[in-house]
N, C-alpha and C positions, 0 to 999 in steps of 0.2 A: 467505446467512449474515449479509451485513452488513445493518443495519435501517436507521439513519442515520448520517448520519457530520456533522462538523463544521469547518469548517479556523478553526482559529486565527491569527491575525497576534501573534508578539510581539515582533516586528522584526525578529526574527532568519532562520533560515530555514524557521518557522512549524512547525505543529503540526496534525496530525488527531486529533479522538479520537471515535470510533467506538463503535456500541451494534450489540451481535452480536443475533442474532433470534434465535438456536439456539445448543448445542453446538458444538464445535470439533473434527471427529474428530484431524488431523495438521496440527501445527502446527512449523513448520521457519525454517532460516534459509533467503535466498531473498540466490538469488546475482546479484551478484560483492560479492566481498567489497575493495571497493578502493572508494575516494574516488570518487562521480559526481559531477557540478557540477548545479546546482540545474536549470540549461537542458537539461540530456542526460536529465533523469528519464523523461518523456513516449518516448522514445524505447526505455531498459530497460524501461519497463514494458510495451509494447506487446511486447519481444522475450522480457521473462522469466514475466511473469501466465501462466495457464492463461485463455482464451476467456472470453470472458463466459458466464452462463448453463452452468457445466462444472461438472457433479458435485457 
């Protein structure tokens, strides 16, 4: 679904912006909803994403 993606610096704590290849069937908020610290990310994401290569 995602085609390329981009990361921006604009000193703050940066920016992706993303070109979809396809449609979006379900699109959600994706949890937790509480303050992560920019070091903890790599860590929710590996415990909140679905697999790579999923559906």
């Amino acid at each position: 679904y995602i085609g390329e993606f981009e990361i921006v610096d604009d000193h703050r704590s940066g920016k992706i912006v993303v070109n979809l290849s396809g449609r979006l069937n379900k699109c959600g908020v994706i949890s937790p909803r509480f303050d992560v610290p920019i070091t903890d990310i790599e860590k929710w994401t590996n415990n909140l994403l679905p697999s790579r290569q999923f559906g």
